[in-house]
C-alpha positions in Angstrom: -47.0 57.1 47.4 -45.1 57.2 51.1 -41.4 55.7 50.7 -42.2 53.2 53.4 -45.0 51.6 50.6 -42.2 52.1 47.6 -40.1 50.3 49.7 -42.4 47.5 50.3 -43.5 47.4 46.5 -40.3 46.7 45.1 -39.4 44.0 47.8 -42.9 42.4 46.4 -41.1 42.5 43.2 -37.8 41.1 43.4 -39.4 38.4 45.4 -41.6 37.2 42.6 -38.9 38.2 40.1 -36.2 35.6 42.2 -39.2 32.8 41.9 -39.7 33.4 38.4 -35.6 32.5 37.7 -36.2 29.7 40.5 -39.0 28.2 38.4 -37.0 28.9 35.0 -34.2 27.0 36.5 -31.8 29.9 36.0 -30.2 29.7 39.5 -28.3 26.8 40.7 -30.2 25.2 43.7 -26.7 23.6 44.5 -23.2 22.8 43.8 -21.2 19.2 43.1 -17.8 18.3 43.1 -17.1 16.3 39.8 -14.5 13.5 40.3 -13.0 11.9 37.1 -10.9 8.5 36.5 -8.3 9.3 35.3 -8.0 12.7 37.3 -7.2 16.1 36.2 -9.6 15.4 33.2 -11.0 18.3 31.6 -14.2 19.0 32.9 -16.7 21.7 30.2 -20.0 23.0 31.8 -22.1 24.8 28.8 -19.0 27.4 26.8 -17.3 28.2 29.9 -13.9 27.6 29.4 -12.8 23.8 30.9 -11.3 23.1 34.5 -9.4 20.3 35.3 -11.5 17.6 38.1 -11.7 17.3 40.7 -14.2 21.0 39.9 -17.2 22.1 41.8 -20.3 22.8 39.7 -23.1 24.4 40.1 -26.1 22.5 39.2 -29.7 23.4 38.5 -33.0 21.7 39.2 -33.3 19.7 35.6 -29.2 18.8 36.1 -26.5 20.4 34.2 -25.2 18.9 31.1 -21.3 18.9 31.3 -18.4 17.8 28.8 -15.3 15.4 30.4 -12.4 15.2 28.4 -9.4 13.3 28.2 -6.2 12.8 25.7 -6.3 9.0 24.4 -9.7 8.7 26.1 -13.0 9.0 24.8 -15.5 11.9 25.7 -18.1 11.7 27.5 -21.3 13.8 27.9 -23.3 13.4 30.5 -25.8 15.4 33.3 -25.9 16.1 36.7 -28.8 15.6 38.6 -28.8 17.5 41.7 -28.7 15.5 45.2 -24.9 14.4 45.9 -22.4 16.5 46.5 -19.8 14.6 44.6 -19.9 12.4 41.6 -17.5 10.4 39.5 -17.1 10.4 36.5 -15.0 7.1 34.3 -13.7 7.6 30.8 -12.8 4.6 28.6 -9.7 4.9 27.0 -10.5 5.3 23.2 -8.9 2.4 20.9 -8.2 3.8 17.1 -5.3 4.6 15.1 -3.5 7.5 14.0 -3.2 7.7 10.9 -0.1 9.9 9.2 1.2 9.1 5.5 3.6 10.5 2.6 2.6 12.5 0.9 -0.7 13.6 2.9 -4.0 13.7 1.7 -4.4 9.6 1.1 -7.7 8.2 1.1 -8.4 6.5 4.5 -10.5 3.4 4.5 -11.5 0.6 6.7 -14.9 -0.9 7.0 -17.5 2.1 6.6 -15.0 4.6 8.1 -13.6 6.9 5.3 -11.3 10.1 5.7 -8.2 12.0 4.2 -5.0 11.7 5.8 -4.0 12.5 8.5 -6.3 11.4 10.2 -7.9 8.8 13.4 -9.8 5.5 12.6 -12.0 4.8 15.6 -12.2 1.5 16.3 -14.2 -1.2 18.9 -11.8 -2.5 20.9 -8.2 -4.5 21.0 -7.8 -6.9 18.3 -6.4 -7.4 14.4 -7.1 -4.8 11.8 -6.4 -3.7 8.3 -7.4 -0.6 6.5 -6.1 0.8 3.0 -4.7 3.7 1.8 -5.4 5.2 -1.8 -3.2 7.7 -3.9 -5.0 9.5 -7.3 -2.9 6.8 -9.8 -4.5 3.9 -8.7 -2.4 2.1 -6.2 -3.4 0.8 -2.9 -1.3 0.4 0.2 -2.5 -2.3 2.6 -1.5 -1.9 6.4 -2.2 -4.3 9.2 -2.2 -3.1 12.5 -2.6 -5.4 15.7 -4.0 -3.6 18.8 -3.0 -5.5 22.5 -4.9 -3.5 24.7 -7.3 0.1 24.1 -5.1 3.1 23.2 -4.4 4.8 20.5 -1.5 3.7 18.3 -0.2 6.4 15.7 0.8 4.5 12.2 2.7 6.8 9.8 3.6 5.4 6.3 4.8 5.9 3.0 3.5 4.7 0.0 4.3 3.7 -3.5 4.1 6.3 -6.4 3.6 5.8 -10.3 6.3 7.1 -12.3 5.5 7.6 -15.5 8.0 6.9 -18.5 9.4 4.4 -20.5 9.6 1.8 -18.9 6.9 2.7 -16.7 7.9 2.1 -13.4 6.6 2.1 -9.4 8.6 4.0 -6.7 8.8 2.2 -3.7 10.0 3.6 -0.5 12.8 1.2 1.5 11.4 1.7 4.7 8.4 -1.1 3.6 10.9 -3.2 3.6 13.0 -2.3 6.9 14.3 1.3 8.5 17.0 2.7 6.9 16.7 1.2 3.5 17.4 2.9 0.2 14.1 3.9 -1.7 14.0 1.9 -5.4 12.0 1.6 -8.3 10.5 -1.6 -9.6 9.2 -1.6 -13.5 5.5 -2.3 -13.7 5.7 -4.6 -16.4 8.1 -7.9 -17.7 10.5 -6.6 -20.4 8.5 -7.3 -23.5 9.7 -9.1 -27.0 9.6 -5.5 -28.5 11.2 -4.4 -25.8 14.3 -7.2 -26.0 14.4 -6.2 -29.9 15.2 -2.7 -29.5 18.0 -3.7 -26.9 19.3 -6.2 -29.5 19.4 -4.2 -32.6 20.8 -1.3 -30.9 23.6 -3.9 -29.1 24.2 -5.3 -32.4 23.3 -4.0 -34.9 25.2 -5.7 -37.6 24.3 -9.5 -36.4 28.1 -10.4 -35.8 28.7 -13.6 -36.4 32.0 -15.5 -35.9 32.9 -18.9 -36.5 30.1 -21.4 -36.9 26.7 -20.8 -36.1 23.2 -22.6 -36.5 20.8 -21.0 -38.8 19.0 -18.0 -37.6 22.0 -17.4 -34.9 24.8 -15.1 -33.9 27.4 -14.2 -31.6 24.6 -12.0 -29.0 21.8 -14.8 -29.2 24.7 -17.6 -28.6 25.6 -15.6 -25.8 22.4 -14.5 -23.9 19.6 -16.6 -26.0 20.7 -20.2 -24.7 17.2 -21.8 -25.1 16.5 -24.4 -27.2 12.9 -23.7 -27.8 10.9 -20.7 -29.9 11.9 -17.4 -28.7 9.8 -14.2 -29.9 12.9 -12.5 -31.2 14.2 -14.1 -34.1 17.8 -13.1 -36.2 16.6 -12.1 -39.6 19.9 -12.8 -41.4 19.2 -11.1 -44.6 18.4 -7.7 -43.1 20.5 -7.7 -40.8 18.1 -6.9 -38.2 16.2 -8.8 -35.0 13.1 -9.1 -35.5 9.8 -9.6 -33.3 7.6 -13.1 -34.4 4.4 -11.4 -35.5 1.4 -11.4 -32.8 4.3 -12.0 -30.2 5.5 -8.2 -29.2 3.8 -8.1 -25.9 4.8 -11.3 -24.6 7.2 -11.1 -21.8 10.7 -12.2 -23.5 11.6 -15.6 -22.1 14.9 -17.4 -23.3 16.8 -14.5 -21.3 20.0 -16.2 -19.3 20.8 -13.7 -16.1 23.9 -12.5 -17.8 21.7 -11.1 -21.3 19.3 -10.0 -18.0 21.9 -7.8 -17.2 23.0 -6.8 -20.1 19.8 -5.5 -20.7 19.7 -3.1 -17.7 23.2 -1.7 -17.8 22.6 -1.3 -22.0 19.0 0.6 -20.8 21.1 2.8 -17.9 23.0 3.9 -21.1 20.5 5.0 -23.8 17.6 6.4 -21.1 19.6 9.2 -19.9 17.2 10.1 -17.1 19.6 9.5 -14.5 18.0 5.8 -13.0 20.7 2.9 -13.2 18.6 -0.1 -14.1 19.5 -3.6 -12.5 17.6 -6.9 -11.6 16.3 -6.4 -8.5 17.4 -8.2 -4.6 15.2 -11.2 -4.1 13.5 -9.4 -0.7 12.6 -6.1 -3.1 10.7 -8.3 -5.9 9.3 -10.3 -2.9 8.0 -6.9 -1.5 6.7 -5.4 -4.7 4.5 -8.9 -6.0 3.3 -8.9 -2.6 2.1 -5.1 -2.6 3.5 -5.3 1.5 2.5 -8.2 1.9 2.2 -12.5 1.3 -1.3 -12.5 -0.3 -2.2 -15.7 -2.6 -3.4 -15.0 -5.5 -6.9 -15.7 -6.4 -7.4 -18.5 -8.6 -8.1 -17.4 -12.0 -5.8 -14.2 -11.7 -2.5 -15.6 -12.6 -0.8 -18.1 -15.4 -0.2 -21.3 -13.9 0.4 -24.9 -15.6 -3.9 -25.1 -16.5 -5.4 -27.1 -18.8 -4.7 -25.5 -21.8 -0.9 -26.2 -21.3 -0.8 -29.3 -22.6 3.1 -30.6 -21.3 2.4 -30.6 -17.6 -1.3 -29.6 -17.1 -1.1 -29.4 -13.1 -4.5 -28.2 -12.9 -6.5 -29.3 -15.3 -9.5 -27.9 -13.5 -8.3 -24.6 -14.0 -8.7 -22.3 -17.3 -6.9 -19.2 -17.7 -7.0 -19.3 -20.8 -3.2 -19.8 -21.9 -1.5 -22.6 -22.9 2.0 -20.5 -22.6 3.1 -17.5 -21.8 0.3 -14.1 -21.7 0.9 -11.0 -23.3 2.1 -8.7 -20.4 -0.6 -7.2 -18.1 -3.1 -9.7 -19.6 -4.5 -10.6 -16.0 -5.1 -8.0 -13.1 -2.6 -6.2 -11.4 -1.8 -5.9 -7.2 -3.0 -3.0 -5.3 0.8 -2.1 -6.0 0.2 -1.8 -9.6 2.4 -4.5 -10.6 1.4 -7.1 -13.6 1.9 -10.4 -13.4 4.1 -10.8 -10.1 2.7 -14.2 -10.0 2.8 -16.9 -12.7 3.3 -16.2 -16.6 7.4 -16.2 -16.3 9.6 -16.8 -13.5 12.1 -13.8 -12.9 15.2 -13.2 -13.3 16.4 -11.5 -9.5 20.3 -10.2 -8.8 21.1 -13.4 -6.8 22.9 -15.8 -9.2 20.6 -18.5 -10.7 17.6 -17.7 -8.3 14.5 -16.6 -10.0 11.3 -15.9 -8.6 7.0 -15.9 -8.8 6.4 -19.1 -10.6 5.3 -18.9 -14.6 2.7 -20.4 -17.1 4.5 -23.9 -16.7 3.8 -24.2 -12.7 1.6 -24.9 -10.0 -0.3 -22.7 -8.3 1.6 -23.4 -5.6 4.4 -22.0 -7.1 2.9 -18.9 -8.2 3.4 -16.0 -5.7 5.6 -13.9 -4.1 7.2 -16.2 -1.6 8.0 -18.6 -4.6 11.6 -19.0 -5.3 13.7 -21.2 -7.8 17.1 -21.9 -8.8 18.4 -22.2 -12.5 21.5 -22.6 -14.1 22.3 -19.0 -14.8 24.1 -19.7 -17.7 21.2 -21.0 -20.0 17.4 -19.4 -20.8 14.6 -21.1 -20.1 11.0 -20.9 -22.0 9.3 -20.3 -18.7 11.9 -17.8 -17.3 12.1 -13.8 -18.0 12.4 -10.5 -16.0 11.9 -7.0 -15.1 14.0 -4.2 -14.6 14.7 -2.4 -11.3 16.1 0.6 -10.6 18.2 2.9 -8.6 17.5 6.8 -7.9 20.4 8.9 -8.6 19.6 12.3 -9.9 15.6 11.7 -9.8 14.4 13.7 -12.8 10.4 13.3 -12.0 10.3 15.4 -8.2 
């Protein structure tokens, strides 16, 4: 074969070789100039590495898919069709929340939207939301987060931790209740009967009694048992010992003026040795833990109010919770927090002098909650009033 008809062969070829890409649509028939709002988006055409718009691109018969990106906006996929040399492109800013939290790996929820911290909740648009966050022991942190306008707003929180031990206690971190405050621990349950034994018979142990007494008292009940009405500790006289009333050691001790209140926590600082100091808490701390964050009513039902079965008041006498006086501790549900009866059963004792707090078994439901406050005369117990114990970290044995 001459050269001239080699020649002439191969340039047959390539000809129907460059119609063949043509018609796969391998060769751009053109290029467009890709314009985004905001500008200097990132702009992705197949896995070549992004440009920032305004970027030319070539673009092929059937379009060509590209990627535009955008920090605090949401991405966008679309294609471009060939025909106009320049096209723009408008991202919508994307609306969620960052989530961050101590320590990580929290279960995220809100709505159908699950994750592990940290992590981003997408959400609709501006407006009111609230989404949980779960440890492995049970508690469950509650945040509200209001949106104004689309962006994305980063939320990073703290929340409480079981401790383990006796009492067993929740830790609460100080910056639920404002920047800057001290972390404390609140105890999950009221001080029980048994519990206010111990403390007694340990106190004293050899019922001292000077001077006149009524029958069945001494010097320590005189002094931090002012109540005239049953108490579930009793003075056996003849042992020498205080005693529990059978089928009443898990009641929450009531009868307790704030002085034997605190007595009970500095005596407790002494014999636990794991380097808490124990104290009746600050009325905006026992606010913040029997609200779990928050001001939620209680659900009807949940709580020990004044119900028809308490038959001095009766408030409600549609209501049956099935108590005429005080419940044995934890007896109704806990808050997400893990906290037993924060509401109703027994007011409680708080640091500030004479003020006590969450309503009890004698109450409405009004009363019963973790805005409610009342005062009493410090110096005397009450059937309805009792407390829990608080405390401070100083060498925290449990990290």
């Amino acid at each position: 074969m001459r050269p001239s008809h080699l020649l002439l062969l191969l340039g047959i070829l390539c000809a129907f070789f460059a119609a063949g890409l043509f018609a796969l649509d391998i060769f751009p028939t053109r290029r467009t100039v890709v314009v985004t709002v905001p500008d200097g988006s990132l702009v992705s055409v197949g896995g070549a590495p992004p440009m920032h718009s305004p970027f030319s691109i070539p673009v092929h018969r059937d379009g060509t898919r590209i990627t535009v990106s955008r920090e605090g906006f949401r991405t966008l996929e679309t294609i471009v069709r060939p025909g106009a040399d320049t096209i723009v492109v408008y991202l919508e800013r994307f609306c969620g929340i960052a989530v961050f939290t101590e320590p990580e790996g929290l279960a995220v929820s809100w709505e159908g939207f699950t994750s592990m911290s940290p992590c981003t909740i997408p959400l609709p648009g501006p407006g009111s939301y609230e989404f949980s966050l779960a440890g492995g022991d049970g508690i469950v942190d509650r945040v509200s987060q209001t949106l104004l306008v689309p962006e994305l707003v980063t939320v990073t929180r703290e929340i409480p931790v079981l401790v383990p031990g006796n009492p067993p206690m929740v830790r609460v971190p100080g910056s639920l209740l404002r920047q800057g405050y001290p972390d404390f621990l609140a105890g999950v349950n009221e001080v029980t009967a048994a519990e206010f034994a111990v403390f007694m018979n340990s106190v004293d142990p050899g019922l001292r009694r000077t001077g006149w007494h009524l029958a069945g008292r001494t010097d320590l009940t005189d002094s931090i048992l002012r109540c005239n009405w049953p108490l579930p500790v009793v003075a056996n006289i003849e042992i020498s010992r205080y005693e529990t009333v059978p089928g009443m050691e898990d009641l929450p001790m009531h009868g307790v003026n704030q002085a034997g209140a605190e007595l009970y926590c500095r005596w407790l600082t002494g014999i636990s040795g794991n380097g808490l100091s124990y104290r009746l808490p600050d009325p905006e701390e026992w606010q913040l833990a029997a609200g779990a964050g928050g001001c939620r009513t209680p659900l009807v039902g949940t709580y020990n109010c004044s119900d028809s079965a308490e038959g001095i008041l009766a408030r409600h006498p549609e209501v049956e919770d099935g108590f005429g006086a005080s419940a044995p501790v934890g007896s109704y549900p806990a808050n997400s927090w893990g906290f037993y009866d924060t509401a109703g059963n027994l007011w409680e004792w708080t640091a500030s002098c004479g003020l006590a707090a969450g309503g009890s078994w004698l109450s409405s439901m009004e009363d019963c909650g973790p805005r409610s406050l009342a005062h009493f005369s410090p110096e005397l117990g009450y059937p309805f009033v009792g407390f829990r114990v608080f405390a401070d970290e100083n060498t925290y044995p449990f990290d």
